[in-house]
C-alpha positions as CSV (number, residue, x, y, z in Angstrom):
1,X,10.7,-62.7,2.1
2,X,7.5,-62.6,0.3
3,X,6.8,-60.1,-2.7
4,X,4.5,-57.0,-2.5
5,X,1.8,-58.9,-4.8
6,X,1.8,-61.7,-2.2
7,X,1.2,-59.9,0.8
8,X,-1.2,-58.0,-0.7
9,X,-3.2,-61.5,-1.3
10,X,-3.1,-62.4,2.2
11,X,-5.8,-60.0,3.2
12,X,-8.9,-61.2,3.5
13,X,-12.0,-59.5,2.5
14,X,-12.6,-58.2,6.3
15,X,-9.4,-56.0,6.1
16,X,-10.2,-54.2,3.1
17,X,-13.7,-53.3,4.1
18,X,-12.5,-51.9,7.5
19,X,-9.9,-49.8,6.2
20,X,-12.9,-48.7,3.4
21,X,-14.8,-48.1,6.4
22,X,-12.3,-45.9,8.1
23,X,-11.7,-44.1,4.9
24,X,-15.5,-42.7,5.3
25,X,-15.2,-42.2,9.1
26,X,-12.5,-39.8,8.5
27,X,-13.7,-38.2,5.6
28,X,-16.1,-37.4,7.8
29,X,-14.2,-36.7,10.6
30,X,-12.3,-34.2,8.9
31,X,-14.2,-32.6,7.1
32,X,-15.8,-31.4,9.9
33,X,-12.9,-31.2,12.7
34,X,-11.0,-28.9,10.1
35,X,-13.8,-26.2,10.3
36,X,-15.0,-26.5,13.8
37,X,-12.7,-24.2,15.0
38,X,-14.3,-21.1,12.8
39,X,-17.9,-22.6,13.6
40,X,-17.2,-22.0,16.9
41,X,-15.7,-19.0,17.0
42,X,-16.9,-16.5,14.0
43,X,-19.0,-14.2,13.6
44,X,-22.7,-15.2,13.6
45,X,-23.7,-13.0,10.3
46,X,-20.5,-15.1,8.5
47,X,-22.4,-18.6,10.1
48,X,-20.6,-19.0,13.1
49,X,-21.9,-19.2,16.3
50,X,-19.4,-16.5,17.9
51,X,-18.1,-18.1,21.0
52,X,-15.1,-16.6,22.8
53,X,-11.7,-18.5,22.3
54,X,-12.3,-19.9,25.9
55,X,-15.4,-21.7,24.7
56,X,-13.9,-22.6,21.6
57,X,-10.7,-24.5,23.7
58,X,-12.7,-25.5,26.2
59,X,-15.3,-27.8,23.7
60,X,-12.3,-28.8,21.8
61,X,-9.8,-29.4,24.1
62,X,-12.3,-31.2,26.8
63,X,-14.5,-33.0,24.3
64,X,-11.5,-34.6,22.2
65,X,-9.4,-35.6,25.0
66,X,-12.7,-37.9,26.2
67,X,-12.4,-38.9,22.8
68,X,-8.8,-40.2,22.8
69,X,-9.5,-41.4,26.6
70,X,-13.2,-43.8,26.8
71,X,-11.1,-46.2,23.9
72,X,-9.8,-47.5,27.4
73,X,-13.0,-48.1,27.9
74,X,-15.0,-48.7,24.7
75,X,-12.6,-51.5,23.6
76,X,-13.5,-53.6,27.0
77,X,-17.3,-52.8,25.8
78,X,-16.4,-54.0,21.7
79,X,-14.9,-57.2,23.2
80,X,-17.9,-58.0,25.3
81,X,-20.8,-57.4,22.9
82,X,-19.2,-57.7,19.5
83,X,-17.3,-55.3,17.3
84,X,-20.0,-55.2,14.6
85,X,-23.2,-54.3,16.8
86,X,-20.7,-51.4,18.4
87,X,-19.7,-50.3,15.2
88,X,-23.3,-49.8,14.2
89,X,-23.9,-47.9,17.5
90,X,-20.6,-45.8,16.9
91,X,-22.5,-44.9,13.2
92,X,-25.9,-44.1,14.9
93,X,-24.2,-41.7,17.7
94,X,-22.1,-39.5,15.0
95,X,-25.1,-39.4,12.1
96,X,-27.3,-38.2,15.4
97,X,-24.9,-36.1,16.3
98,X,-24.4,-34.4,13.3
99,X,-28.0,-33.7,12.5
100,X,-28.7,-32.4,15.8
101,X,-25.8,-30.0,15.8
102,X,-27.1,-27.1,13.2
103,X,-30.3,-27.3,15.6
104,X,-28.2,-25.6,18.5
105,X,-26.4,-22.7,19.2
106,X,-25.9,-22.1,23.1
107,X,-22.6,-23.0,25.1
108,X,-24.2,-25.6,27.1
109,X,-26.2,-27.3,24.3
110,X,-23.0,-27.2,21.8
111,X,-20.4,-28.7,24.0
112,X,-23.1,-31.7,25.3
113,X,-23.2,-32.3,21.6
114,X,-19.5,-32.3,21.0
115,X,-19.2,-34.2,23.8
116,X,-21.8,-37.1,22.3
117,X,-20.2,-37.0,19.2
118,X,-16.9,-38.0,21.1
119,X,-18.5,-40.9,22.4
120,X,-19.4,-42.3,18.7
121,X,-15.7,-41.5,17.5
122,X,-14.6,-43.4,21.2
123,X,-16.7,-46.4,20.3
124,X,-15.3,-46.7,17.0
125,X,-11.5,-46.1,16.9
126,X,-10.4,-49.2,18.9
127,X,-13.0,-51.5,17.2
128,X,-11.3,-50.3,13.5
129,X,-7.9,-50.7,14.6
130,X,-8.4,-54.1,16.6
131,X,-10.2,-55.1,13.3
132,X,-7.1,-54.6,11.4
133,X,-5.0,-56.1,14.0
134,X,-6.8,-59.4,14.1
135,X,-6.8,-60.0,10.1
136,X,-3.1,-59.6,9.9
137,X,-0.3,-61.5,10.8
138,X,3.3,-60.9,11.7
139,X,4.5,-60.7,8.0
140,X,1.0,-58.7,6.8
141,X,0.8,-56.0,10.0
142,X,3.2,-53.9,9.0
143,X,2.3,-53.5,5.3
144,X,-1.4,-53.7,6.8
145,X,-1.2,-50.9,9.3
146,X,0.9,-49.1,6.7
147,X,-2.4,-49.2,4.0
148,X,-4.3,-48.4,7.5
149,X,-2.5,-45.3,7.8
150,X,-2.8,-44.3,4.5
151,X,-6.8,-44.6,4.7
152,X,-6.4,-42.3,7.8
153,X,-4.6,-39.3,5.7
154,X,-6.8,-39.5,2.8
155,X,-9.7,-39.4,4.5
156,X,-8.0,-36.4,6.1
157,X,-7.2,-34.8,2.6
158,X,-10.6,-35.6,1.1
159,X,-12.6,-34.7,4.0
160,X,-12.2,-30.9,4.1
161,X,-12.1,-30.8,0.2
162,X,-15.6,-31.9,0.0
163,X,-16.9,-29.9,2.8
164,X,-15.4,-26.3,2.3
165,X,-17.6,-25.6,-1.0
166,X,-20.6,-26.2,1.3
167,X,-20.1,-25.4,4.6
168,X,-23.6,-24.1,5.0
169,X,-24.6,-28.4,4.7
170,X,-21.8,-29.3,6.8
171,X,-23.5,-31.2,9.3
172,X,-25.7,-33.0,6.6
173,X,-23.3,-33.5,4.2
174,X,-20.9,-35.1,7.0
175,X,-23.8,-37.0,8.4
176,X,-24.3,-38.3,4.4
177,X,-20.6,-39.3,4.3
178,X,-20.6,-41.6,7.7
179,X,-23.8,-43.0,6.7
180,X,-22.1,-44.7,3.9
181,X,-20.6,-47.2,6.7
182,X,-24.0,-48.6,7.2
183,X,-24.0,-50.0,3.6
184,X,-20.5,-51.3,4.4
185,X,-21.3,-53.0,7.4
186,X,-23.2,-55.5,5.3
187,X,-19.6,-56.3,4.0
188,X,-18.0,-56.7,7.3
189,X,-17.5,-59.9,8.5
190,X,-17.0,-60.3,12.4
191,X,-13.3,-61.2,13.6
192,X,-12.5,-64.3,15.9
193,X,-12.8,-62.7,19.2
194,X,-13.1,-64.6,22.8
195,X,-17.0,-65.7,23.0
196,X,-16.9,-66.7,26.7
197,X,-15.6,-63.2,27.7
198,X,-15.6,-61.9,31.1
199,X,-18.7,-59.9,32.2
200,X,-18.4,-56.5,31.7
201,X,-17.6,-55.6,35.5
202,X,-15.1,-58.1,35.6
203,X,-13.7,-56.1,31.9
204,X,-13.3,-52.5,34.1
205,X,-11.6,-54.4,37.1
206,X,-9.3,-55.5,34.8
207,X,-9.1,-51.8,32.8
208,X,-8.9,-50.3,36.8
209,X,-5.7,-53.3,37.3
210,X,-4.2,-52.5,33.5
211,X,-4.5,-49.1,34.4
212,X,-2.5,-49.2,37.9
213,X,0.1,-51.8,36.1
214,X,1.6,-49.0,33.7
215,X,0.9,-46.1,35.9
216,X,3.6,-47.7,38.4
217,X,5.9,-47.8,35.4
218,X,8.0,-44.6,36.2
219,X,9.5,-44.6,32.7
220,X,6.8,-44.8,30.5
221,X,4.8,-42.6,32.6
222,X,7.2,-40.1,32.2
223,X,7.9,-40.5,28.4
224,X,4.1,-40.6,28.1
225,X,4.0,-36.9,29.7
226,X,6.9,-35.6,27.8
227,X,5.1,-36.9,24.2
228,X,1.8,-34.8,25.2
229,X,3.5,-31.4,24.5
230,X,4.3,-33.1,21.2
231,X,0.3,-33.3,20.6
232,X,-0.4,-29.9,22.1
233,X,1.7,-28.6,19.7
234,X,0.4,-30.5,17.1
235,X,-3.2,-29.9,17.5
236,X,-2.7,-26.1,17.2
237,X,-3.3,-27.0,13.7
238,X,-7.0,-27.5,14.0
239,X,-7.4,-25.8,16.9
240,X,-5.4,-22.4,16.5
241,X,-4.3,-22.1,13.1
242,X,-7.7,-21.8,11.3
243,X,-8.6,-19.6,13.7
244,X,-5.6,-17.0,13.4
245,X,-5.6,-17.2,9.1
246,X,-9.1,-16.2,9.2
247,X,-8.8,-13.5,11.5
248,X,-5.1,-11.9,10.6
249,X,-3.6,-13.9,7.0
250,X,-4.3,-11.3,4.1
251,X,-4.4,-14.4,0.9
252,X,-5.9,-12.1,-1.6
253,X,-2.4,-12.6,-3.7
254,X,-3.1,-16.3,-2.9
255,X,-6.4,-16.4,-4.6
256,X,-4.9,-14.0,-7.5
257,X,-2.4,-16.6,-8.3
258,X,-5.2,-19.8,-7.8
259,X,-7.7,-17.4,-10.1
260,X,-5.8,-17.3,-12.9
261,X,-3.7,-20.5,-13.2
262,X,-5.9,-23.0,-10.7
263,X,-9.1,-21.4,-11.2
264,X,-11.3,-24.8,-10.0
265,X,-9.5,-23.8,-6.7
266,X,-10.1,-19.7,-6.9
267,X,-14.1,-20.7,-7.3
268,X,-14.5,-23.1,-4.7
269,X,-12.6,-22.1,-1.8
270,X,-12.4,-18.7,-1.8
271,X,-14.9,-15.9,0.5
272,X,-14.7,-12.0,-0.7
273,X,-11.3,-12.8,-2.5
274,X,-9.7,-14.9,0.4
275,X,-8.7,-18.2,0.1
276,X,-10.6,-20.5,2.9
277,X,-8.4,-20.9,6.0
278,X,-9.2,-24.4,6.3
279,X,-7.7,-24.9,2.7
280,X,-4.3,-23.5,3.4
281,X,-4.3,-25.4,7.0
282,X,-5.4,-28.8,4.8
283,X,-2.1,-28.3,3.3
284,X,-0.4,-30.4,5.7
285,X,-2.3,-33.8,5.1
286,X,-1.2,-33.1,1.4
287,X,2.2,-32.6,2.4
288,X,2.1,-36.2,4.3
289,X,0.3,-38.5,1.6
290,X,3.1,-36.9,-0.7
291,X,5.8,-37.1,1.3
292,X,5.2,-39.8,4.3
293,X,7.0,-42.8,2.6
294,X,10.5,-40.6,1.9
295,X,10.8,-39.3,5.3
296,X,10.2,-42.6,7.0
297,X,12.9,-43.8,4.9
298,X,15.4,-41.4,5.7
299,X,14.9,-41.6,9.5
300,X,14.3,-45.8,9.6
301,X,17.9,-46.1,10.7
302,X,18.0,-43.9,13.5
303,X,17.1,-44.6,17.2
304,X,13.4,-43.7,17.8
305,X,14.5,-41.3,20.7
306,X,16.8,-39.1,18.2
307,X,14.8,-39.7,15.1
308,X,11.7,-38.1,17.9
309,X,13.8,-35.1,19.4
310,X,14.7,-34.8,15.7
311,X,11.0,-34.1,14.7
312,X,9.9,-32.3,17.3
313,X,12.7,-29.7,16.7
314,X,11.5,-29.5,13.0
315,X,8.0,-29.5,14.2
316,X,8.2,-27.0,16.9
317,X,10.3,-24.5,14.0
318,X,7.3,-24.8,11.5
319,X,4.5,-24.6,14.2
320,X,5.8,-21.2,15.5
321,X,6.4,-19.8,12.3
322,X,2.9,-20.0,11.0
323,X,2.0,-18.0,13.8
324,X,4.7,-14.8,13.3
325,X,3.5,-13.7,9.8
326,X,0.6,-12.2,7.9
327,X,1.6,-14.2,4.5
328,X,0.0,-16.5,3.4
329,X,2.6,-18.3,1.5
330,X,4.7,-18.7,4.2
331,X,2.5,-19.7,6.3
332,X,1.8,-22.8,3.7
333,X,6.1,-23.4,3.9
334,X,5.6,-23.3,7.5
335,X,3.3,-26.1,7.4
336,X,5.3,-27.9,5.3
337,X,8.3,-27.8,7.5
338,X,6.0,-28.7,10.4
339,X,4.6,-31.6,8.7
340,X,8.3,-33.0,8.1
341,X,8.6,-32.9,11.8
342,X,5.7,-34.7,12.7
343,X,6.5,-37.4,9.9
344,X,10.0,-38.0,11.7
345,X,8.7,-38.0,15.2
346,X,5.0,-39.1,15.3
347,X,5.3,-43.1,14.0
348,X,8.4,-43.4,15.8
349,X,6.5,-42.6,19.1
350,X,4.5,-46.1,18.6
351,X,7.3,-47.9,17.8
352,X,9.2,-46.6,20.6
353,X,6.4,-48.2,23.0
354,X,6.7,-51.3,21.6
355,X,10.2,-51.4,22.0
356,X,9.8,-49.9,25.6
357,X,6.4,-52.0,26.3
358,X,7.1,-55.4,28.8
359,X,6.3,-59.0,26.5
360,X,3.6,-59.9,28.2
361,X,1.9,-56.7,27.8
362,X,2.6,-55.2,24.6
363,X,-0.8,-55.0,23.8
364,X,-1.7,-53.2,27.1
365,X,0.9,-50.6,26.8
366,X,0.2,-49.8,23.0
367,X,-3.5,-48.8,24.3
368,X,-2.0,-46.8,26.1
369,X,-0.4,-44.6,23.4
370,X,-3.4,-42.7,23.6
371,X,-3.0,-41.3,26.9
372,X,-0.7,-38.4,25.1
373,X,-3.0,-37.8,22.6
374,X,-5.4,-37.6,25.6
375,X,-3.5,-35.0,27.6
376,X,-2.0,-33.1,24.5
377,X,-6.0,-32.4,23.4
378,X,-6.7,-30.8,27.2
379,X,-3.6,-28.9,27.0
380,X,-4.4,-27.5,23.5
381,X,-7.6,-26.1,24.6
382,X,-6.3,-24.5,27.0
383,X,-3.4,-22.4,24.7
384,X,-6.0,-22.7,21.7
385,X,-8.8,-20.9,24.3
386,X,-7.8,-18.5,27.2
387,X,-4.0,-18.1,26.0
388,X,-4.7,-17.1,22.3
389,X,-7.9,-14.8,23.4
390,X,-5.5,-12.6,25.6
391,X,-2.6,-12.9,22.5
392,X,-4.0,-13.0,19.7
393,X,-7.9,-12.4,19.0
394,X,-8.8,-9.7,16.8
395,X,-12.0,-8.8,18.3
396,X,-10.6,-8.3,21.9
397,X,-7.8,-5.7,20.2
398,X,-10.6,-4.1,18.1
399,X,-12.7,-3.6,21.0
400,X,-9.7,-2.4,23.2
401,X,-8.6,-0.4,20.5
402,X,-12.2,1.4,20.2
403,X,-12.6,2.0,23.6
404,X,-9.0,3.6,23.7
405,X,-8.9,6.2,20.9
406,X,-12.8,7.1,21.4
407,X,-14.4,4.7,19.2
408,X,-18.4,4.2,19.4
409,X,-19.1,0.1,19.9
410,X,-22.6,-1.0,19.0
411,X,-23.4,-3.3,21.0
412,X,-25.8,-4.9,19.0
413,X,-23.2,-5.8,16.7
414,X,-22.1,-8.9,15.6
415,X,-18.2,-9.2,15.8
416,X,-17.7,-9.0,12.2
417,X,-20.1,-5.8,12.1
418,X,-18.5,-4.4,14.7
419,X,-15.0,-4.6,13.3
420,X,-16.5,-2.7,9.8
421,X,-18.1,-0.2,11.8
422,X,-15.1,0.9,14.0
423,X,-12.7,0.6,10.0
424,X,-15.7,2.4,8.9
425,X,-15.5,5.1,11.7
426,X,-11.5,5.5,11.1
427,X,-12.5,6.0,7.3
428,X,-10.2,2.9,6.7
429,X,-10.8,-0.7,5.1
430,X,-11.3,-3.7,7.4
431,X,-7.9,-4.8,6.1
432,X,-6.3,-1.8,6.9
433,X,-7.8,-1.8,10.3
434,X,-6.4,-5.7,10.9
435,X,-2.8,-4.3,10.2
436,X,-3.2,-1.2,12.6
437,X,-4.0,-4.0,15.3
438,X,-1.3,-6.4,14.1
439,X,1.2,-3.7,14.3
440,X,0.4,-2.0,17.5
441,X,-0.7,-5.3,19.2
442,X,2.0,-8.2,17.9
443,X,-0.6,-11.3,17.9
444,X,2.0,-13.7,16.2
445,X,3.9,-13.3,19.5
446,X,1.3,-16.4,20.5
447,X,4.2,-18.4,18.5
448,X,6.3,-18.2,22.0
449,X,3.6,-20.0,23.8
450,X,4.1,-22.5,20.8
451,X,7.8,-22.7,20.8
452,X,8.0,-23.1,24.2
453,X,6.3,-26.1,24.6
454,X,8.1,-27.7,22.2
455,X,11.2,-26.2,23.5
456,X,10.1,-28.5,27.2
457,X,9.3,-31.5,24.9
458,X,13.1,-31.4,23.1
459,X,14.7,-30.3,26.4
460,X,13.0,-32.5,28.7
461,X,13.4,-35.9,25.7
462,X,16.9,-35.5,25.5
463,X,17.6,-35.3,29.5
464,X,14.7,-39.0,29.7
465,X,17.2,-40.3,26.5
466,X,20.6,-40.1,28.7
467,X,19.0,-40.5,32.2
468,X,15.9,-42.1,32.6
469,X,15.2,-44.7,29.5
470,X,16.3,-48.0,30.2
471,X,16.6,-49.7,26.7
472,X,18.2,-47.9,24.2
């Protein structure tokens, strides 16, 4: 078995500038997907743009499911043309994207520009990962895609951490980040790939025949399903969770503790004595750089189907607790216990497919280990959008509250005005006001929506694990 140092020198120059390059892409990824959420939705005097939670989880959910779907698509158009010129085109689509988005603020224009932006990130996520496929081998691809993997969290980590001090230069400072790739393109040497390929019609017949192949496998189809209530659980976290610590988490005795023995932190993300939302949510890529290795150690010996029901019960228990409390804290352990879940379950779902996935189409079945993410990104817009705005949104209690106890509403408000005018009226704090409404209104009971899709997911895993699954 060869040593660490001489696996490490098996990677050729080509590998190590991709996963450079996908470093940057999820910096910038990140560090704008972790505050999209509060973009969308808050108040327009605090730099939002003050959608309703139905627009927010209708832009999110619909625009990052096309994302995690055209790779179907976009790797048939990478293998025609060439991974480097679609590459640059990904690069041109998201810094365009980015600049153009500060330029609009309606529904319509927004979501067409989400939408775009998808289309870059579509373009660009099968070309990276075929990039590392193709300059590994069978005793390099698991180290390789291990490294890959790594790129992908701290880029994650980073990404937010960079762009919470400045959120009013989001866009621009995101748009800076990706454009970095440009300079590492001239670095990037193009991987042996079929010259005489197909013409692109011939490509999609095959993607329409690939497609009707695993759709007629009953078994994977149905495992497929199962695994997307694992991702609309999971994507609560950018979708949900910023969304609910900025509107009902109280972290003042957060930043108090951060002020006086972290102070770098208290300064630069904090607002008015909070600690930024997207900083305590962040906490859970921290929590997987730090602790990724020891869990996949401690579940490598079980059977992907246990060490997966196993996760998703973890996950599922951390998930709904962020969602029942006003603490700040705890809502920080929560994540941690959630992240432990999605450490057991979430590599254990590819590896499950390739056990699963027919010989001679291994690589055709792993593509379509998106098709979750795919479905689990609709299905969280929906819970993120119309479910949590008739649970949980602030706004919607204050105004029902006003119009209940004889409250004047301005209508010329923004949301955030509003809310101190009716606190104002009541002779109370805005804090003080937030607890009324927690109390009389119980938003954390949006963590039964949560718990019982995972509850489906565990229930519906184990019955496919002694019925359905053919290979054990």
């Amino acid at each position: 078995m060869a040593s660490f140092r001489g696996i490490l020198k098996q990677y050729n120059s080509t590998f190590w500038v991709a996963n450079t390059i996908e470093l940057f892409e999820r910096m910038a990824w990140y560090g704008f997907f972790f505050l999209f959420a509060n973009y969308l939705t808050k108040s327009t005097d605090l730099g939002g743009l003050e959608f309703s939670q139905s627009q927010k989880g209708m832009i999110m959910g619909i625009g990052t499911g096309i994302l995690y779907f055209l790779p179907i698509i976009t790797g048939a158009i990478a293998d025609r043309f060439g991974y480097k010129k679609v590459l640059i085109l990904a690069f041109i689509v998201y810094v365009s994207a980015f600049l153009v988005f500060p330029l609009f603020d309606t529904f319509t224009a927004v979501f067409l520009v989400y939408i775009y932006l998808a289309i870059g990130a579509a373009l660009f996520k099968p070309v990276i990962s075929a990039t590392i496929a193709k300059t590994t081998n069978d005793q390099t691809a698991s180290m390789g895609f291990g490294i890959f993997y790594m790129m992908v969290n701290l880029g994650a980590f980073i990404g937010p951490l960079i762009t919470m001090p400045a959120k009013d230069n989001l866009f621009y400072i995101v748009a800076g980040i990706i454009s970095i790739n440009f300079f590492m393109l001239l670095f990037y040497k193009e991987p042996e790939r079929d010259t005489e390929s197909k013409p692109l019609g011939e490509s999609f017949k095959t993607i329409y025949n690939n497609i009707v192949t695993v759709v007629s496998n009953l078994q994977f189809m149905v495992f497929l399903l199962i695994i997307a209530g694992f991702w609309t659980m999971y994507n609560q976290l950018f979708f949900t969770l910023p969304v609910f610590v900025e509107m009902w988490v109280d972290s003042s005795n957060l930043y108090a503790f951060y002020a006086e023995y972290i102070p770098v932190i208290a300064e630069n993300y904090s607002h008015n004595g909070q600690i930024e939302p997207e900083f305590i949510t962040n906490s859970g890529a921290f929590f997987i750089i730090a602790f990724q290795l020891i869990v996949s150690y401690l579940v490598m010996k079980l059977r992907p189907l246990n060490a997966m029901i196993t996760g998703i019960i973890i996950a599922t228990i951390g998930m709904s607790l962020t969602l029942i409390t006003q603490s700040a804290v705890f809502i920080i352990v929560a994540i941690f216990i959630f992240a432990i879940g999605e450490m057991a379950a979430s590599p254990k779902i590819t590896e499950y497919i390739g056990r699963i996935a027919p010989k001679d189409n291994k690589a055709l079945y792993m593509g379509f280990a998106y098709v979750p993410m795919f479905l689990g990104n609709i299905l969280a817009g929906i819970v993120s959008g119309v479910v949590y705005e008739n649970l949980s949104d602030k706004y919607k209690f204050a105004s029902d509250y006003a119009n209940n106890n004889g409250l004047i509403i301005d209508e010329n408000l923004t949301n955030n005005q509003m809310f101190e005018s009716l606190a104002q009226q009541m002779n109370i704090t805005p804090i003080e006001f937030t607890n009324i409404l927690w109390n009389q209104y119980n938003p954390g009971q949006f963590w039964i929506v949560i718990a019982a899709i995972g509850g489906v997911a565990i229930i519906s895993l184990i019955f496919y694990d002694r019925y359905l699954q053919k290979s054990k």
